[in-house]
C-alpha positions as CSV (number, residue, x, y, z in Angstrom):
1,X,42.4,4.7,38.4
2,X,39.2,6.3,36.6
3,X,39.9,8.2,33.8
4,X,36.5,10.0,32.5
5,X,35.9,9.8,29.1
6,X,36.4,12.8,26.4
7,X,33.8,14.3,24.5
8,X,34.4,12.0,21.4
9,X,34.6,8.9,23.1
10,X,31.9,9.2,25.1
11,X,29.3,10.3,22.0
12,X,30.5,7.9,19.4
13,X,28.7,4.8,18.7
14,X,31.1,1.4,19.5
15,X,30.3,-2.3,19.0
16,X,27.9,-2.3,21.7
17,X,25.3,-0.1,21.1
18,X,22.2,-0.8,18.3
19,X,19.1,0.7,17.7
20,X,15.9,1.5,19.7
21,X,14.2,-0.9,17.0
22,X,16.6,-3.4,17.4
23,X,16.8,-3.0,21.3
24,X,12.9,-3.5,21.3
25,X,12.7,-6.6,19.1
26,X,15.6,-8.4,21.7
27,X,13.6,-7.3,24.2
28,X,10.5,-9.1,23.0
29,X,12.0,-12.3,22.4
30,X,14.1,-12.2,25.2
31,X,10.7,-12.5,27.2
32,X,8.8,-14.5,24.8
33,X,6.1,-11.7,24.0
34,X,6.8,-11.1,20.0
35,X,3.7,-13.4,19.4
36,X,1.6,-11.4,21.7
37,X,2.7,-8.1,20.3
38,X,2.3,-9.6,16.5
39,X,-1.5,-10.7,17.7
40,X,-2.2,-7.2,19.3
41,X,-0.8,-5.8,16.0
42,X,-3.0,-8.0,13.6
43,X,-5.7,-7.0,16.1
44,X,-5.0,-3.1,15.3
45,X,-4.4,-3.1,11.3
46,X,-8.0,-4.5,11.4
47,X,-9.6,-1.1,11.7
48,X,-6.7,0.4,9.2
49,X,-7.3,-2.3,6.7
50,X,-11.0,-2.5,6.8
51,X,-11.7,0.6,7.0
52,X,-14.6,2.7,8.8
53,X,-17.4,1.0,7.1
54,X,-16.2,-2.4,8.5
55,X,-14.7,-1.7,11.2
56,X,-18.1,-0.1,12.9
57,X,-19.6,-3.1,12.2
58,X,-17.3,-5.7,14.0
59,X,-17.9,-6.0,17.6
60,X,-15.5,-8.2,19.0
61,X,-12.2,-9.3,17.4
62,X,-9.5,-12.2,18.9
63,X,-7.0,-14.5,18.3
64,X,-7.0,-17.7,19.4
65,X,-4.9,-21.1,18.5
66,X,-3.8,-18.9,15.2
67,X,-7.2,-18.3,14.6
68,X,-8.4,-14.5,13.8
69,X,-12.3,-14.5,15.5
70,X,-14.0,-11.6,14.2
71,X,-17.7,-10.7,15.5
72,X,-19.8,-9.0,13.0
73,X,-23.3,-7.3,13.4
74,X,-24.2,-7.5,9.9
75,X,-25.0,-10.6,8.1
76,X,-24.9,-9.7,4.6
77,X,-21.1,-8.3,5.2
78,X,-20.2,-11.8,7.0
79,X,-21.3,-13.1,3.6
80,X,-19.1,-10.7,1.5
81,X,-16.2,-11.0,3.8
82,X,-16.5,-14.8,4.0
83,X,-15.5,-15.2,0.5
84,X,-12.5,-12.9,0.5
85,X,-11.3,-15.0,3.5
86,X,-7.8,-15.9,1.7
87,X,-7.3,-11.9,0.6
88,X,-8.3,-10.9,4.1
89,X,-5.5,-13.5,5.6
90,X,-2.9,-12.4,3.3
91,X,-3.4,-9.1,4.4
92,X,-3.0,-8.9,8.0
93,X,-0.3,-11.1,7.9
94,X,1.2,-8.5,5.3
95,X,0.8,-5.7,7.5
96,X,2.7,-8.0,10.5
97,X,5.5,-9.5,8.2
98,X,4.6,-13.2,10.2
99,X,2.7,-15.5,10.1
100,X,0.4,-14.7,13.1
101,X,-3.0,-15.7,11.5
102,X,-3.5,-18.8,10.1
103,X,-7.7,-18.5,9.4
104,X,-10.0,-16.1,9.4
105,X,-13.0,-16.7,11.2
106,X,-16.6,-15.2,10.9
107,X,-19.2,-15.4,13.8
């Protein structure tokens, strides 16, 4: 027979439940899509990173094979961020807590 539960058992946590954070990062890797979020998430620290100056300046961003591709209308800036490369790298991955990026680079 059914027997409903009272008001403490039924708002207490037990063994089964976790956290929305938890629940989210099973769910990820339960359908092999962490890498895609990490990617999407290296993708948005860009902007937050760079900041506005840089960030208006870079027209198209990806990943591809590990590889950050970053698009910039400005050459002198693809000079000056082509020899902080390694601080750049360190970074975004940083800001991910993986290693999503392996190289950044400059077209």
């Amino acid at each position: 027979m059914y027997r409903q539960p009272n008001k403490k058992e039924y708002f207490s946590r037990n063994a089964h439940t976790a956290t929305l954070k938890d629940a989210i990062h099973e769910l990820l890797n339960a359908y092999k899509l962490k890498g895609k979020y990490n990617e999407t998430h290296v993708i948005a620290a860009w902007t937050r990173l760079m900041g506005p100056m840089i960030s208006n300046r870079t027209s198209k961003i990806f990943i591809k094979n590990k590889k950050l591709y970053v698009q910039l209308n400005s050459a002198p800036l693809k000079n000056e961020l082509s020899m902080s490369k390694s601080k750049i790298l360190e970074m975004l991955n940083r800001d991910v807590s993986a290693d999503v990026v392996e190289e950044v680079i400059f077209l």
